[in-house]
PASEBA-1860 file (N, C-alpha, C; in nm, 3 decimals):
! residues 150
1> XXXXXXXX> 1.669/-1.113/-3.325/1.699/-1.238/-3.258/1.791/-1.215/-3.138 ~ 1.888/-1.111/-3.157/1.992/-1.117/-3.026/1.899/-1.069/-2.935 ~ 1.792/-0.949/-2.919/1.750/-0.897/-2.858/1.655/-1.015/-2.768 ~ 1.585/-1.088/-2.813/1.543/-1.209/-2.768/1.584/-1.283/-2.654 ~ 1.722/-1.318/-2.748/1.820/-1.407/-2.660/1.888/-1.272/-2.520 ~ 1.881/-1.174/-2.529/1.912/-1.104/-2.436/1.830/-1.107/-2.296 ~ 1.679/-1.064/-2.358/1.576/-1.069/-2.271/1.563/-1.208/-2.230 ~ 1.561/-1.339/-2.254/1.576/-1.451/-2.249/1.711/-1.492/-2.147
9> XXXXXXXX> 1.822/-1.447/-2.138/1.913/-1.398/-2.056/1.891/-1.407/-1.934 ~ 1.866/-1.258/-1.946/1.834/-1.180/-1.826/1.696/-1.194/-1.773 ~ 1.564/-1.302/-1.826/1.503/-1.313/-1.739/1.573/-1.493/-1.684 ~ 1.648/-1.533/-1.682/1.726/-1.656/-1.648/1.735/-1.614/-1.548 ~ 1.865/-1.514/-1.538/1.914/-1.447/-1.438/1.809/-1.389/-1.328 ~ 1.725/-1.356/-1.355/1.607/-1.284/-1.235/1.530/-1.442/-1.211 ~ 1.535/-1.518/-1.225/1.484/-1.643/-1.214/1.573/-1.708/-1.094 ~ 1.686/-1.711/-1.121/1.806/-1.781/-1.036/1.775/-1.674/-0.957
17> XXXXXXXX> 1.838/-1.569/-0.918/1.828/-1.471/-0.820/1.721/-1.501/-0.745 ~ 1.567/-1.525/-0.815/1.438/-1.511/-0.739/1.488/-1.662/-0.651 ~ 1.499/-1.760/-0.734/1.523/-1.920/-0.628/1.633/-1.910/-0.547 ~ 1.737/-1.821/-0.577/1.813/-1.809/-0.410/1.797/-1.723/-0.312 ~ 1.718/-1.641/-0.350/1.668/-1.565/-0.260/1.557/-1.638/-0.168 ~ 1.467/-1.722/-0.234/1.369/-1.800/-0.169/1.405/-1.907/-0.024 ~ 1.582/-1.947/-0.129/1.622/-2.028/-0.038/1.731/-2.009/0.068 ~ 1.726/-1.906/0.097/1.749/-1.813/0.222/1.686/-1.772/0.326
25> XXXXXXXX> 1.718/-1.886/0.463/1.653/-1.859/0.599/1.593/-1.705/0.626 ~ 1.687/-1.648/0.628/1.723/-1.499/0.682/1.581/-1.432/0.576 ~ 1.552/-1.466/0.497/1.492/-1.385/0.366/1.339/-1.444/0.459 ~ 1.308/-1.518/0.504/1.177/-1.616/0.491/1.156/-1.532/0.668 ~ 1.286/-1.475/0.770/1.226/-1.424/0.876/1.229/-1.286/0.851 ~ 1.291/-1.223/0.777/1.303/-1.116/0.738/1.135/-1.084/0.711 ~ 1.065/-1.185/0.630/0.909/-1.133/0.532/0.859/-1.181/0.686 ~ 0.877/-1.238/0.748/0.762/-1.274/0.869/0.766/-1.147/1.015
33> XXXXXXXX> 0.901/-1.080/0.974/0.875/-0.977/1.063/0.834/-0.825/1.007 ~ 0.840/-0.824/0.872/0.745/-0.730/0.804/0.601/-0.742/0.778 ~ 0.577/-0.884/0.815/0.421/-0.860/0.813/0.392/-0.829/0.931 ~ 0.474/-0.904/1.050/0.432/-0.846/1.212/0.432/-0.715/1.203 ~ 0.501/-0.615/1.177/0.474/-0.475/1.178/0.415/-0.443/1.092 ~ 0.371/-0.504/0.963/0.261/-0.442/0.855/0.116/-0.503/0.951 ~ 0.122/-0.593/1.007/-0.008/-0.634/1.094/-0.033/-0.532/1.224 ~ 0.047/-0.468/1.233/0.072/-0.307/1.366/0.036/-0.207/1.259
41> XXXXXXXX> 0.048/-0.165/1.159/0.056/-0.088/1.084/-0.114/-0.064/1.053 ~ -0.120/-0.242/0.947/-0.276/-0.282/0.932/-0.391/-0.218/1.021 ~ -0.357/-0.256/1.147/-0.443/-0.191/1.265/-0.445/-0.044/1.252 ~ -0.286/-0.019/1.268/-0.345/0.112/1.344/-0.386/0.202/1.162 ~ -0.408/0.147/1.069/-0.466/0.223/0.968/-0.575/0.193/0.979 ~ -0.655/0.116/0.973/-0.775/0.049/1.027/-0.826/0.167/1.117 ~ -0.795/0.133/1.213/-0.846/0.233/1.325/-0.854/0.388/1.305 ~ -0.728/0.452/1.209/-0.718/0.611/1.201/-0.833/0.606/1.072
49> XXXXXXXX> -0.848/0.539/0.989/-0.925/0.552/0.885/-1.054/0.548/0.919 ~ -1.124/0.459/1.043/-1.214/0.456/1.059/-1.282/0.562/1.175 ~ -1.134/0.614/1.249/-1.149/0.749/1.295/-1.224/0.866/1.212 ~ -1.118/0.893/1.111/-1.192/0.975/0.979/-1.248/0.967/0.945 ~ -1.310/0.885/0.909/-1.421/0.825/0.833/-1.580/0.847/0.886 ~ -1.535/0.787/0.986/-1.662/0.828/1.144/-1.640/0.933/1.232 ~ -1.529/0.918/1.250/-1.570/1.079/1.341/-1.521/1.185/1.293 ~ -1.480/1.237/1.185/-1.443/1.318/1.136/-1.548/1.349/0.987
57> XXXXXXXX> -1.621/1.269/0.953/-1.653/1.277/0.854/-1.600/1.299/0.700 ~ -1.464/1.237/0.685/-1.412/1.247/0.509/-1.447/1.187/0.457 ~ -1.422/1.240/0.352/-1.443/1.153/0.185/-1.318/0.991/0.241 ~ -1.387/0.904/0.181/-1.312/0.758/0.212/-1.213/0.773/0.136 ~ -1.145/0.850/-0.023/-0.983/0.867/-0.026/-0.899/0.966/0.066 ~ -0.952/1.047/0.124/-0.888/1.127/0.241/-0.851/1.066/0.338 ~ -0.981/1.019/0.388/-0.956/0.934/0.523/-0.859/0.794/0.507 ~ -0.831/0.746/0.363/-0.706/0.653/0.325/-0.596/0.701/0.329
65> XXXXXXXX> -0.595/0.837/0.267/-0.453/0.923/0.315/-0.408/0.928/0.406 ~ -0.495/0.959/0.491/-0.486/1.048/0.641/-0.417/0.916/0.709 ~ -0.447/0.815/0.707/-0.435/0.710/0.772/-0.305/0.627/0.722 ~ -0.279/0.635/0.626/-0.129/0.609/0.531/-0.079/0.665/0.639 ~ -0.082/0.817/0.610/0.056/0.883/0.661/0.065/0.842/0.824 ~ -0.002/0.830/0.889/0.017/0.792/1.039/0.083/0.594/1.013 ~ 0.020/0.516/0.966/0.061/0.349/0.960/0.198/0.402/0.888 ~ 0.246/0.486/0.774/0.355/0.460/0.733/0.462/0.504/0.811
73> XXXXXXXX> 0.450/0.609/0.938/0.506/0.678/1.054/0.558/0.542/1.109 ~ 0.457/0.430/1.169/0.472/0.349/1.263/0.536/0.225/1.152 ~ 0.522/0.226/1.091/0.537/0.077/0.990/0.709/0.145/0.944 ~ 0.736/0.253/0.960/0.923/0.288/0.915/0.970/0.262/0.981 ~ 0.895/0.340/1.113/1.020/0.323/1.246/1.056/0.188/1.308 ~ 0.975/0.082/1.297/0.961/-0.077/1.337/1.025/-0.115/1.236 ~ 1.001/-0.096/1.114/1.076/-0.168/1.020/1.237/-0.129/1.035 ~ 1.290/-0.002/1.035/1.394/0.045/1.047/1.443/-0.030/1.174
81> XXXXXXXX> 1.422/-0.008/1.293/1.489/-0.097/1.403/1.488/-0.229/1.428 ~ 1.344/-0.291/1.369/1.364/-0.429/1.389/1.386/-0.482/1.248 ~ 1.311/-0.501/1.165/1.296/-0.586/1.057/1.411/-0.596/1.012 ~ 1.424/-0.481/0.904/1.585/-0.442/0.868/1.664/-0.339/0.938 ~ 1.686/-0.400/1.060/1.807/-0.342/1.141/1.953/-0.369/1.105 ~ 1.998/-0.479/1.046/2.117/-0.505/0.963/2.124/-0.411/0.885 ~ 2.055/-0.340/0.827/2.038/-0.300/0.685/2.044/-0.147/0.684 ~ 2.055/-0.117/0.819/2.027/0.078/0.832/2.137/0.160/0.762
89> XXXXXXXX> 2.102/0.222/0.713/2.165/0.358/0.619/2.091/0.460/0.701 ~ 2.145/0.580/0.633/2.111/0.712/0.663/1.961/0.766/0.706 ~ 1.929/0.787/0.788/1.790/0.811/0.843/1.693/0.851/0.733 ~ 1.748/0.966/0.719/1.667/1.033/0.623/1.700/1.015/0.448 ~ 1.826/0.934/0.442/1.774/0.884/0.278/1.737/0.765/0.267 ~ 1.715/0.701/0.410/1.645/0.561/0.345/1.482/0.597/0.410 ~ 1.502/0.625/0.465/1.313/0.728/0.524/1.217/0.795/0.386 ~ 1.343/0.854/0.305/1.266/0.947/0.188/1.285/0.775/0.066
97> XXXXXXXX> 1.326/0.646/0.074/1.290/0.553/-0.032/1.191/0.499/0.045 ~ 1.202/0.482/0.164/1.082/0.432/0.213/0.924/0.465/0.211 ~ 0.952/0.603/0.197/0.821/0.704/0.175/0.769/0.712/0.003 ~ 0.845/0.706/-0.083/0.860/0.673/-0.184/0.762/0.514/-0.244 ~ 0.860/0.429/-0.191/0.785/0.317/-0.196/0.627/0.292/-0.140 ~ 0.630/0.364/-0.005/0.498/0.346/0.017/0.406/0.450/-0.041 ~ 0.426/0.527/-0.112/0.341/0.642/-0.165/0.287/0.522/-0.334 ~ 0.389/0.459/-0.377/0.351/0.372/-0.473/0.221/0.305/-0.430
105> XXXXXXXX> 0.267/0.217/-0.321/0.131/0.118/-0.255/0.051/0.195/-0.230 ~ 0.052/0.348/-0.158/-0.071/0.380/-0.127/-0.144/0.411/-0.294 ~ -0.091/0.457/-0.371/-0.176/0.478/-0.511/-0.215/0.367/-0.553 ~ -0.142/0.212/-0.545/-0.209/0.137/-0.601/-0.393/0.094/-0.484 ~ -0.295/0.148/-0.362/-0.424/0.092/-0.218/-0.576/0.211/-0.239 ~ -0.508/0.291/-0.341/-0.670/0.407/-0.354/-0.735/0.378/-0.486 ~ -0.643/0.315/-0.590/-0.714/0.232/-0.706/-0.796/0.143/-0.634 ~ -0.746/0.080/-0.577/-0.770/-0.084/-0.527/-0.981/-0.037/-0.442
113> XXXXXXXX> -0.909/0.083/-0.372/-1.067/0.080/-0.227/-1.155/0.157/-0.314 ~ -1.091/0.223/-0.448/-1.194/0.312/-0.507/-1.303/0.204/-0.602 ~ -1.240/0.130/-0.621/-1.295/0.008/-0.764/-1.405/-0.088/-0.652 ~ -1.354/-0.141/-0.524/-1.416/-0.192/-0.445/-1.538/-0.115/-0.420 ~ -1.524/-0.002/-0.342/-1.664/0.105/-0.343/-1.723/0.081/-0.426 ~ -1.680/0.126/-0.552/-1.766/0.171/-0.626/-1.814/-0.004/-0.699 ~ -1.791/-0.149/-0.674/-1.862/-0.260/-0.668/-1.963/-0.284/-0.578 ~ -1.928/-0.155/-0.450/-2.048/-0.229/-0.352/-1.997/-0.232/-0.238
121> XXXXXXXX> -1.891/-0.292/-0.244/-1.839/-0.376/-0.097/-1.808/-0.220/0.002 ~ -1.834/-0.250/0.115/-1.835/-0.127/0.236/-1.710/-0.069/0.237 ~ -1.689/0.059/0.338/-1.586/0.115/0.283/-1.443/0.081/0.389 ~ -1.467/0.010/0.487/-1.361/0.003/0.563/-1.337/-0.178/0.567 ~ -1.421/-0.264/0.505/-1.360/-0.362/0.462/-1.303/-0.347/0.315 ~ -1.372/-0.297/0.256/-1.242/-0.247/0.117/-1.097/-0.139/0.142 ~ -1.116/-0.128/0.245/-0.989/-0.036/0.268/-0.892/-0.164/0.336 ~ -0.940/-0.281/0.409/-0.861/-0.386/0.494/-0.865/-0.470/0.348
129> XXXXXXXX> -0.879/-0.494/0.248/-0.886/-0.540/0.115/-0.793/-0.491/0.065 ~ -0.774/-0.342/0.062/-0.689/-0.282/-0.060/-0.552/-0.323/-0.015 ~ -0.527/-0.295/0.159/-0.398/-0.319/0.219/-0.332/-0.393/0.247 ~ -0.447/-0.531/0.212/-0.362/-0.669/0.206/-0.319/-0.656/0.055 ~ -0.397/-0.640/-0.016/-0.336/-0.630/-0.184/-0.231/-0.575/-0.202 ~ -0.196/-0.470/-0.177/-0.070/-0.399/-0.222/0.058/-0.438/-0.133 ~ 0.008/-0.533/0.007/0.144/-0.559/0.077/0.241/-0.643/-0.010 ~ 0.238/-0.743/-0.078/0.343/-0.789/-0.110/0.442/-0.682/-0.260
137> XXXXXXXX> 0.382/-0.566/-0.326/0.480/-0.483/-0.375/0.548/-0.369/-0.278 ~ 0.474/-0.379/-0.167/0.558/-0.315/-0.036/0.673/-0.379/0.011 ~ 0.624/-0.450/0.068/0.752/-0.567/0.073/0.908/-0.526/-0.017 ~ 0.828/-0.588/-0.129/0.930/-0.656/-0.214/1.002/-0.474/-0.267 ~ 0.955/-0.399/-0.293/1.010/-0.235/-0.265/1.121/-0.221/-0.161 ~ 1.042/-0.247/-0.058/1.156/-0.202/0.083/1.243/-0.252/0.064 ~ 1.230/-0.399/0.066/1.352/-0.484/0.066/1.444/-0.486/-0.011 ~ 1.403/-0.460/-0.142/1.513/-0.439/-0.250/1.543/-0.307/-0.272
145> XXXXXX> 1.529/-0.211/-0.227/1.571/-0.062/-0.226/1.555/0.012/-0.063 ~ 1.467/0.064/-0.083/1.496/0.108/0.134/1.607/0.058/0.176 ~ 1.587/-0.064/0.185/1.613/-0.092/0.249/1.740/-0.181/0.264 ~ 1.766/-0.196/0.081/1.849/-0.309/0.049/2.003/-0.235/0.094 ~ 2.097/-0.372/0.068/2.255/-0.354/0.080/2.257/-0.236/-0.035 ~ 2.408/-0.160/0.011/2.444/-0.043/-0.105/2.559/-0.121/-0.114
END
């Protein structure tokens, strides 16, 4: 029973936290300028993937890799100066949570385009599928670790 009332607790507490966080200006431009650079990002993965894909000829999880690592290049450095520019720490230990976090999304973004393929759907609209799917645990990653207050 205490254990209950514990978990019962503490999901209170992540409840309140989640509604003041919601109701925070700063929080609501903060997510609108991470999608502007996840929408820079979007593209230019789009485009390197479909580079690979077509003119390079890879396998469609390679050419998802290949294309990660270039959008997550451009999607740090924008995020780092603009998005959360309040928020900068150490180059390279908030670079290595950032890389971190997005190595999560990209595994969930190669579940996501592999299950799509293999339903049917083509391979570079299931890849613009997988990357809207996994943006909001990107997000919510950066923000609360990358990127968060220490």
């Amino acid at each position: 029973m205490e254990r209950s009332n514990g978990l019962a607790a503490a999901g209170a507490r992540a409840r309140s936290r989640a509604g003041a966080a919601l109701r925070r200006p700063h929080n609501w431009v903060q997510l609108a300028k991470f999608c502007a650079v996840g929408a820079t990002g979007y593209v230019v993965n789009l485009a390197v993937y479909t580079l690979l894909l077509r003119g390079f000829d890879l396998h469609y999880l390679l050419a998802a890799t290949g294309s990660f690592l270039v959008a997550v290049t451009n999607n740090y450095l924008l995020n780092r100066v603009w998005t959360f520019r309040d928020d900068r720490g150490h180059l390279a230990y908030q670079g290595l949570r950032f890389l971190v976090v997005s190595t999560v999304a990209l595994l969930g973004n190669l579940v996501v385009l592999h299950f799509l393929i293999q339903a049917g759907v083509g391979k570079i609209l299931a890849q613009a599928i997988a990357i809207v799917l996994v943006t909001p645990l990107n997000f919510v990653g950066n923000k609360l670790w990358s990127f968060g207050r220490r």
